[in-house]
C-alpha positions as CSV (number, residue, x, y, z in Angstrom):
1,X,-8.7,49.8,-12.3
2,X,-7.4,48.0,-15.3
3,X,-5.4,45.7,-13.2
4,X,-8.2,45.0,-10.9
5,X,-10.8,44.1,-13.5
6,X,-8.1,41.7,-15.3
7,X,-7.3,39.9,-12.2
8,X,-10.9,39.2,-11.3
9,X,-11.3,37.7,-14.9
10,X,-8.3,35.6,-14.6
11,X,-9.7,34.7,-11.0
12,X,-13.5,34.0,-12.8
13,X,-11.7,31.8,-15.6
14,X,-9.5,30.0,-13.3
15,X,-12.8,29.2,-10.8
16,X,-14.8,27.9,-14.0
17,X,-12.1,25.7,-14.8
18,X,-11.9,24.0,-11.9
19,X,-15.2,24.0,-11.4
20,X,-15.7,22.0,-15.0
21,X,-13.2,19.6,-13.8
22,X,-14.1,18.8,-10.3
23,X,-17.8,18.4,-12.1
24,X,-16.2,15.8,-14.7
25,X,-14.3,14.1,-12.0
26,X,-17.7,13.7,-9.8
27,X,-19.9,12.8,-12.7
28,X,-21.0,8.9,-12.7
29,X,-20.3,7.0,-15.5
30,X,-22.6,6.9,-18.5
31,X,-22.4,3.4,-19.2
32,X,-25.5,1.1,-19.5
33,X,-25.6,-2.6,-18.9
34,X,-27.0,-2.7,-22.5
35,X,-23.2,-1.5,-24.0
36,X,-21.3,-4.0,-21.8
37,X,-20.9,-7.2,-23.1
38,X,-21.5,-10.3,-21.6
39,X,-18.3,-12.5,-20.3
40,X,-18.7,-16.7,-20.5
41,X,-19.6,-18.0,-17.5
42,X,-16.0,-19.5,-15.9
43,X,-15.8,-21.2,-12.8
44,X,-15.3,-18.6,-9.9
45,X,-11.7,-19.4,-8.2
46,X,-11.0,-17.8,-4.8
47,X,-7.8,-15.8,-4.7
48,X,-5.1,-17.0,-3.3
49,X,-2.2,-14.9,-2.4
50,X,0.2,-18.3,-1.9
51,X,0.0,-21.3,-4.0
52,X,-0.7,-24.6,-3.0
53,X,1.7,-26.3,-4.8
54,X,4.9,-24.9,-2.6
55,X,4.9,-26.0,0.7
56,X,6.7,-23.3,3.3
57,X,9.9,-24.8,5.2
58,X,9.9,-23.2,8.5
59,X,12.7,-23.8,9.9
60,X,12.6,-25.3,13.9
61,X,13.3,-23.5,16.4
62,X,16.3,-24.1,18.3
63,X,16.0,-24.7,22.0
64,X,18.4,-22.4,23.7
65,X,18.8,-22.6,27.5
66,X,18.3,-20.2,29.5
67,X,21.6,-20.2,31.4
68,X,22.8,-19.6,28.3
69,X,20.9,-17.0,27.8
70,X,21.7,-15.6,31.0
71,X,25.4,-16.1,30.4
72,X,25.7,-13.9,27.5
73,X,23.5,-11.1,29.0
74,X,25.8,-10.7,32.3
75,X,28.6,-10.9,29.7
76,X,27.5,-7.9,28.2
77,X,26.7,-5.6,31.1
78,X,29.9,-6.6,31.9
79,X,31.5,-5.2,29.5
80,X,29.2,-2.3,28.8
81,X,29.8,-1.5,32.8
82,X,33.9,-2.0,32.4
83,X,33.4,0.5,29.1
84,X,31.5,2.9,30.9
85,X,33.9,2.5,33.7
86,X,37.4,3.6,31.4
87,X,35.6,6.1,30.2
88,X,34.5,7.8,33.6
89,X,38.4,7.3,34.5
90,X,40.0,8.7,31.3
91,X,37.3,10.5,29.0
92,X,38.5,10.7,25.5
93,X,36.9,11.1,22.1
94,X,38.3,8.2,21.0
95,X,36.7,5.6,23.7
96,X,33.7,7.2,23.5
97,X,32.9,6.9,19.9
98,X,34.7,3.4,20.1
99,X,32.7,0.2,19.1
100,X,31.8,-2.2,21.9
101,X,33.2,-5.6,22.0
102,X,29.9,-7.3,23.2
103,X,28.3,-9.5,20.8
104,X,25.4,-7.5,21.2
105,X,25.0,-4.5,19.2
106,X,23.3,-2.0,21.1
């Protein structure tokens, strides 16, 4: 019985406690205008997050054709198709975990 009683007075205690500090961290401030003091008027500037001084260089963008495009893209599923197709023909470890030689990293 002992036991039970100490427990429900740890279990009171520990309730008050938080109770006092969810109050304090509720509570509105208790500051009046009257204790603030009063800040020169300054001209209001608008935030800027870049400044106006630095100009961006964007770079152009190049103008790749599309055959070119093309070209490389066949190039790959050609090689990814003649990879798949050695290892279909030979499995190994080795080709499987191998790195592609396509510029594109996939």
């Amino acid at each position: 019985m002992d036991m039970l009683l100490m427990g429900l007075c740890f279990t009171f205690i520990g309730l008050a406690v938080t109770a006092m500090a969810f109050a304090a961290s509720t509570r509105p401030k208790a500051t009046s205008p009257k204790m603030q003091p009063e800040l020169p008027a300054t001209k209001v500037v608008p935030a800027r997050f870049f400044s106006e001084r630095v100009t961006p260089s964007i770079p152009t963008h190049i103008q790749v054709p599309i055959e070119v495009l093309l070209q490389q893209i066949e190039n790959h599923i050609r090689l990814e198709q003649a990879a798949a197709e050695s290892f279909v023909a030979y499995p190994n470890h080795t080709l499987l975990h191998s790195k592609t030689t396509s510029p594109f990293v996939n």
